[in-house]
Every structure is written in C-alpha cells, then in structure tokens.
C-alpha positions as CSV (number, residue, x, y, z in Angstrom):
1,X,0.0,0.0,0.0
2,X,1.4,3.0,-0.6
3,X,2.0,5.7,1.9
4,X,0.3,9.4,1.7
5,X,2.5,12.0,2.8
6,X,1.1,14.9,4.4
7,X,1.6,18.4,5.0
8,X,-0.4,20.5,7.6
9,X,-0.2,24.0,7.6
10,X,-1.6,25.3,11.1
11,X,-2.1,28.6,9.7
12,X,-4.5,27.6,7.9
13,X,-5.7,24.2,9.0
14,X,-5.1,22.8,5.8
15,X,-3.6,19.5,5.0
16,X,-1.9,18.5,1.6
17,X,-1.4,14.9,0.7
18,X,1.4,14.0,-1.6
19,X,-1.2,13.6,-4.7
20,X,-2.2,17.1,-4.7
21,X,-5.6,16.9,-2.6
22,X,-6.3,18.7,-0.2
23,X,-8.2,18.2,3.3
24,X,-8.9,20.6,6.3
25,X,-8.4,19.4,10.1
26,X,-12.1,19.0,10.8
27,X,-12.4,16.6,7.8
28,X,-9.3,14.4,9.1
29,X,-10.3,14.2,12.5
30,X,-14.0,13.0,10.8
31,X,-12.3,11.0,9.3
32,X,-10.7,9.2,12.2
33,X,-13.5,9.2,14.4
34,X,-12.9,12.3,16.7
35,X,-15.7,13.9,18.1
36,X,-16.1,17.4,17.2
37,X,-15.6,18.3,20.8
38,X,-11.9,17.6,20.7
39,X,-11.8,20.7,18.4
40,X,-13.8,22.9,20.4
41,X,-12.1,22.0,23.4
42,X,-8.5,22.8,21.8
43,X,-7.7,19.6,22.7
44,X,-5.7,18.1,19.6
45,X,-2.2,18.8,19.6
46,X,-0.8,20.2,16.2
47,X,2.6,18.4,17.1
48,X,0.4,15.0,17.6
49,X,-2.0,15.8,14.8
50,X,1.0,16.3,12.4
51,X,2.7,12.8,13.5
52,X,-1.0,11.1,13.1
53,X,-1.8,12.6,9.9
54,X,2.1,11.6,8.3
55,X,1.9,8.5,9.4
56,X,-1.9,7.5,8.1
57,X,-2.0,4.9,5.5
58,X,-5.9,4.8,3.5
59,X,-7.7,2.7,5.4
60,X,-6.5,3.4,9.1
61,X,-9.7,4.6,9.3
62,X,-10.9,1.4,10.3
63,X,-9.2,1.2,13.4
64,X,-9.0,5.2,14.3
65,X,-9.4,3.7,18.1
66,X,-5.8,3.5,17.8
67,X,-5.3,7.4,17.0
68,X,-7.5,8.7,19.3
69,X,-6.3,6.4,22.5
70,X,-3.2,8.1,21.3
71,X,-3.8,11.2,21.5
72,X,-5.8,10.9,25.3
73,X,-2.7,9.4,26.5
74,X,-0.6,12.3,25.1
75,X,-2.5,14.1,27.0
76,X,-2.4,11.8,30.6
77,X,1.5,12.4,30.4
78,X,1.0,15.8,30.2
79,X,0.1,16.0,33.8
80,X,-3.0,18.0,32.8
81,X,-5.3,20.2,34.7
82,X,-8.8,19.2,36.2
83,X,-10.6,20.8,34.1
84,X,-8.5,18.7,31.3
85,X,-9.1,16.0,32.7
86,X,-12.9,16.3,33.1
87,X,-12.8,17.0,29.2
88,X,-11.3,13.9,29.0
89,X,-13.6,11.9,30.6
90,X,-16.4,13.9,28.5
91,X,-14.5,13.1,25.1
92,X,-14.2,9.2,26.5
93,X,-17.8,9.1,27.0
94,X,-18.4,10.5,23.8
95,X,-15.6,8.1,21.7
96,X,-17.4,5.4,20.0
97,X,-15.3,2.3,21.2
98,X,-16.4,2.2,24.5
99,X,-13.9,-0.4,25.2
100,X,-10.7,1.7,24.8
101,X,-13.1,4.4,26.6
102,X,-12.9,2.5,30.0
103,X,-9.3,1.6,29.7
104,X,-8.6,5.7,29.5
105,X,-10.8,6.4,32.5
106,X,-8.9,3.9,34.6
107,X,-6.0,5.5,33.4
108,X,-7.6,8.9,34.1
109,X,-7.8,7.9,37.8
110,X,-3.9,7.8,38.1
111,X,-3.3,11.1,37.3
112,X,-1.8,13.4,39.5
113,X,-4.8,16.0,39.8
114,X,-7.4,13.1,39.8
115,X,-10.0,13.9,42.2
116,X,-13.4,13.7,43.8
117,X,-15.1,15.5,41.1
118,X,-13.4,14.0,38.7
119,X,-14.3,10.6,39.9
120,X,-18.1,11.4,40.1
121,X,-17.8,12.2,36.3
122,X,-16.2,9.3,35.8
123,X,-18.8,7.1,38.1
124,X,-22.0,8.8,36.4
125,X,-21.2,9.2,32.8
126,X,-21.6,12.5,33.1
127,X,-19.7,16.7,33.1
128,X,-20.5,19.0,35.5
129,X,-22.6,21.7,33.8
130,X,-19.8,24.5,32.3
C-alpha cells in the first residue's frame, strides 16, 4: 500500500497529501473518528496531529481507536489540569469504542490531579454543567 505524505499548515488548518488533494483538520479528525468536541475544546495537539496525519495509511480509518487512544494518552503524560481532565472523561464518553473508553478512565484515575469531582464524572457518565 502506498503511503500518503502529508503536509499541515496550522495557519490555515489545511492539510496537503502528496497527490495534490487537499483536506482541512475537521475533515481528518471526521475522518478518524474524533468527536467534534476535541476541536472545540483545543484539545488536539498540532505536534500529535501532524505525527497522526504523516503516518496515516488509507484505510486506518478502520481502526481510528488506535489514534485517538493516542492522543488521550498524550494528553495523561501531560500532567494535565482538572478541568483537562474532566474533558477527557467527556471526550471518553463521547468516543465510539467504548472499550478503549474505559481503559482511559482507569488510566484517568492515576493522574496526578485526579479527584473527587473528577471521579463522580467518571462514576456517572456525566460533566458538570460548564
């Protein structure tokens, strides 16, 4: 299979494959499965969205999982903030392999600013009202 090289320009959110098409962010991240909120939130790294996108081969989209467990973990190492982190539990909620979901939220729980609140969102499938 050949490989699709990629350019993204996060001046414009544009991304140019190697045969001349072009595709913006919002249609990649479709593309893969992300929820729209991982926009909105700011939550996609252009550093990690730049190693994603040059490494995508057509038809990764059928296991996307893989993408976007890698980019909540990016995240986890971060040390994030609470209010990261209750995103994240949002976003895992909102994923649609539920399966990978789970193993985030347990991973979720071992971070460093993990806390009560946190773990009710995590215990009720649901974000405090923002």
């Amino acid at each position: 299979m050949d490989r699709v090289a990629w350019v993204l320009d996060t001046g414009t959110d544009l991304v140019t494959f190697s045969t001349e098409r072009v595709m913006d962010i919002e249609s990649y991240l479709a593309l893969m499965h992300f929820h729209p909120k991982w926009k909105e939130y700011g939550l996609v790294p252009a550093d990690q969205l730049q190693l994603l996108m040059e490494s995508y081969e057509p038809g990764m989209e059928d296991a996307s999982e893989h993408d976007r467990n890698g980019v909540f973990h990016w995240w986890l190492k971060q040390s994030p903030s609470k209010d990261v982190l209750l995103k994240l539990v949002e976003l895992s909620y909102l994923d649609a392999d539920q399966l990978m979901a789970d193993d985030v939220r347990r991973h979720i729980t071992k971070s460093e600013r993990f806390d009560r609140e946190v773990a009710q969102a995590i215990a009720h499938g649901a974000i405090r009202e923002r």
